[in-house]
C-alpha positions as CSV (number, residue, x, y, z in Angstrom):
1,X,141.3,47.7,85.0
2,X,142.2,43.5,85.8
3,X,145.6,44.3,84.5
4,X,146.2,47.9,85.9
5,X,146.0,46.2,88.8
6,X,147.8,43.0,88.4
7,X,150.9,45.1,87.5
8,X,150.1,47.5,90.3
9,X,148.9,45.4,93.2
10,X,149.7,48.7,95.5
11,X,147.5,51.5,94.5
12,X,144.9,52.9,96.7
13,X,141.3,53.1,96.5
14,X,141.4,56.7,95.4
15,X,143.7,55.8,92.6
16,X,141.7,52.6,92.0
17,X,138.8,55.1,91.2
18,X,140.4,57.8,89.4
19,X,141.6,55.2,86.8
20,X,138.3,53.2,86.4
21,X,136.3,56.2,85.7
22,X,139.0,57.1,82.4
23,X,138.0,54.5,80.3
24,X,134.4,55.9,79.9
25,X,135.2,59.5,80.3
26,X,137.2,59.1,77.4
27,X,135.1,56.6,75.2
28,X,132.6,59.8,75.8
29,X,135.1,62.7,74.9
30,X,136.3,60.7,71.8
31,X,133.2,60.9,70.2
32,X,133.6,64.6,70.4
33,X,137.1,65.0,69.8
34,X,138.7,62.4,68.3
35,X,141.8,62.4,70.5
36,X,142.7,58.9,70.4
37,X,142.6,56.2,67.2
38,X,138.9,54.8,67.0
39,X,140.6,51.4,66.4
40,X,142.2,52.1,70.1
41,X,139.8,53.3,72.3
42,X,138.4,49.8,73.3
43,X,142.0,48.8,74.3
44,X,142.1,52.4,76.0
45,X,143.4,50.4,79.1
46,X,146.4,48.5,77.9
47,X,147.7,50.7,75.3
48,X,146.9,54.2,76.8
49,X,146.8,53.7,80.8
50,X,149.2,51.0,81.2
51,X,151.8,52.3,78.8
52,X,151.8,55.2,80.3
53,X,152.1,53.9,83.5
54,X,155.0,51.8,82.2
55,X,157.4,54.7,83.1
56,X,156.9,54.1,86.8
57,X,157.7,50.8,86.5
58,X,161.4,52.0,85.9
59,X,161.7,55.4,87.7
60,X,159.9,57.4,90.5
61,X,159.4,60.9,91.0
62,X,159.9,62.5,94.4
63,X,157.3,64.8,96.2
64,X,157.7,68.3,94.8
65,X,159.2,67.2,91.5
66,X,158.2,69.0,88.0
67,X,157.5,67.2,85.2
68,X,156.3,68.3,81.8
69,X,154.6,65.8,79.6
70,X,155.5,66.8,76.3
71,X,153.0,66.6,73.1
72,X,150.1,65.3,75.9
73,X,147.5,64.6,73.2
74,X,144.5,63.9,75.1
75,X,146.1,63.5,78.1
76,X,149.1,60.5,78.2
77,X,151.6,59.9,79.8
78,X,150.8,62.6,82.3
79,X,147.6,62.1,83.4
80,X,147.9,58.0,84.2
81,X,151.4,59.3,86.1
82,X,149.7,62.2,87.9
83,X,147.2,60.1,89.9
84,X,150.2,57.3,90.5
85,X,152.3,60.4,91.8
86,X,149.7,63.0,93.9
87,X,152.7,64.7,95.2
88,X,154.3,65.7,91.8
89,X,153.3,68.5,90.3
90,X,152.4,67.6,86.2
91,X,152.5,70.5,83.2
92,X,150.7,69.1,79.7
93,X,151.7,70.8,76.8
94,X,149.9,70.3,73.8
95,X,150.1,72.6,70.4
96,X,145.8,71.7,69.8
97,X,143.8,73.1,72.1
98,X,141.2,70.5,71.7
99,X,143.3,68.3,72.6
100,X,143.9,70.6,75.8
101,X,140.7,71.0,76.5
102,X,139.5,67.4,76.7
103,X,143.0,67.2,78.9
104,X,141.7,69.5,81.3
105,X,137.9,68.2,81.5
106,X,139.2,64.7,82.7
107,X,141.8,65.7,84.7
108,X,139.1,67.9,86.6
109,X,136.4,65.3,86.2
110,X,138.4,62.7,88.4
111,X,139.3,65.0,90.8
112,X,143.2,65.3,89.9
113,X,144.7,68.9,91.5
114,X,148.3,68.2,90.6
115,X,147.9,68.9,86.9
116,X,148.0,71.9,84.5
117,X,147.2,72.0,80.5
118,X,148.7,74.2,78.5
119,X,148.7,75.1,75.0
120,X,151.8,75.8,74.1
121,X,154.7,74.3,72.4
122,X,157.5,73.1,74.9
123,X,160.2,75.5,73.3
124,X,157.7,78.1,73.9
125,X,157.6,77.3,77.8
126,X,159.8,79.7,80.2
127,X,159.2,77.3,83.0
128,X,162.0,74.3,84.4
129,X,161.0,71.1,85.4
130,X,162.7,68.5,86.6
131,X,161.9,65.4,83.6
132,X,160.3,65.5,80.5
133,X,157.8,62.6,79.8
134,X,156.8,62.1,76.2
135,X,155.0,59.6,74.2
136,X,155.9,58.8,70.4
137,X,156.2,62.7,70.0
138,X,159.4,63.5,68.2
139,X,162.7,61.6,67.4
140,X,165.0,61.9,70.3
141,X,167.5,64.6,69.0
142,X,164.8,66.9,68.4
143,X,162.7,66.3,72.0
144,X,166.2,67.3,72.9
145,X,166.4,70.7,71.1
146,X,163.2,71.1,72.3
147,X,163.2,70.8,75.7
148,X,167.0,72.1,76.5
149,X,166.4,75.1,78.2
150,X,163.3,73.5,80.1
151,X,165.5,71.1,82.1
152,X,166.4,72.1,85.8
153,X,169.7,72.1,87.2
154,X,168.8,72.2,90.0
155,X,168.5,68.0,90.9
156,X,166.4,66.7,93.6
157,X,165.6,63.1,92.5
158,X,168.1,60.2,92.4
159,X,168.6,60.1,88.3
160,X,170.0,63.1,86.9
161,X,167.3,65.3,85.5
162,X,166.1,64.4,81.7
163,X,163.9,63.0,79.3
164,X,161.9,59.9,79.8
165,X,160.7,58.7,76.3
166,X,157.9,56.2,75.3
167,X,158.9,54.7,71.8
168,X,159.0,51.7,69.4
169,X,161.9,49.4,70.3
170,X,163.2,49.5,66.7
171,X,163.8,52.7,66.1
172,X,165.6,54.1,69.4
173,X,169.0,52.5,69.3
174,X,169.2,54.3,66.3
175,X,167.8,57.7,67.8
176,X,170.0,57.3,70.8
177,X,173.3,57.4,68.6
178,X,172.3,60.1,66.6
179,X,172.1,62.5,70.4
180,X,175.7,62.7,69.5
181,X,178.9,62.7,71.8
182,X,178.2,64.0,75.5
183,X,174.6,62.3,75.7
184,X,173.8,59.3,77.9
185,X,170.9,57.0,77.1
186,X,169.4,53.9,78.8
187,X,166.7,51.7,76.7
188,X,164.2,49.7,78.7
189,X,162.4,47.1,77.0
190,X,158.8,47.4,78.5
191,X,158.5,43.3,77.5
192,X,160.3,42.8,81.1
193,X,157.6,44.8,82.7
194,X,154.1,43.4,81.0
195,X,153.4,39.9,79.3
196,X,151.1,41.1,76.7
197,X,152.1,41.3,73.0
198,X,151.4,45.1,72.3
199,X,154.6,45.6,74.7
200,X,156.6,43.2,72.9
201,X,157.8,46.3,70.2
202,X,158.1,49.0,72.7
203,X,160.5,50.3,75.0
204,X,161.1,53.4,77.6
205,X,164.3,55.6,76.7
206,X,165.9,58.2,79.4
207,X,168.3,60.5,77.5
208,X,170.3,63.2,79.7
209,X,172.9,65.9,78.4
């Protein structure tokens, strides 16, 4: 939590509380459900919470925005960016429905309203949301056939509606050529945002069409 809060000297105490309590609850859940990599859970903090945080570090959502988080897993990016944003209404989708149900248990144990799971694939979903956030998911071309006719048109925050994309550094250069003439992409290396090493090969990608 020392470095949750270093990089985000402004939350509040309710925030403070809702993100202390996630490293145990989901130490407790993975031994149920294995929803994150054993090798990771001790480092739950800095490659879980903080990368998903990460994303605010570059954008904002206003009050009354949508956002789908895309291939939740267990619960990130959207449930770190649903407590930083109480006012932004958050939709997990996730094909597993374990990994929807230990979304749901957490979300409810730490008292977060502003959050639905759903098991369902994203090209399933008849809803329209404002951004997609995603996490390692899918390759960008195909988060962008997936998520096409989930994207509002209607616009009600500064940067056009879109995708916001949590990859390796490496590979998205690449990805973002191959969206093809008419896309726009902006690659932000997360090593200007946090010092430590694990950020050193990854990077947030926004892709609109």
């Amino acid at each position: 939590m020392e470095k949750i809060q270093h990089y985000f000297p402004d939350l509040t105490e309710k925030q403070i509380d809702q993100l202390a309590q996630l490293g145990e609850l989901y130490e407790d859940w993975n031994s149920q459900i294995n929803v994150i990599s054993r090798k990771d859970i001790e480092n739950i903090y800095e490659r879980h919470v903080l990368h998903s945080m990460a994303i605010a570090k570059v954008t904002s959502f206003k009050a009354g925005s949508r956002i789908m988080d895309l291939g939740t897993g267990g619960g990130f990016p959207g449930i770190p960016l649903a407590i930083l944003f109480p006012e932004v209404e958050f939709t997990l989708l996730d094909s597993i429905g374990k990994k929807v149900l230990v979304t749901r248990e957490i979300a409810n144990a730490i008292g977060l309203d502003n959050i639905q799971a759903q098991q369902i694939r994203a090209e399933e979903s008849k809803e329209k949301f404002d951004f997609v956030v995603t996490r390692a998911v899918a390759v960008l071309p195909k988060l962008m056939e997936w998520t096409k006719r989930c994207i509002s048109d209607k616009e009600r925050n500064s940067t056009p509606n879109g995708i916001w994309a949590l990859k390796g550094i490496d590979r998205a250069t690449e990805e973002a050529k191959e969206l093809g003439k008419g896309a726009y992409t902006e690659i932000y290396p997360l090593s200007k945002y946090f010092k430590e090493e694990f950020f050193e090969t990854k990077c947030l990608v926004y892709a609109q069409k």
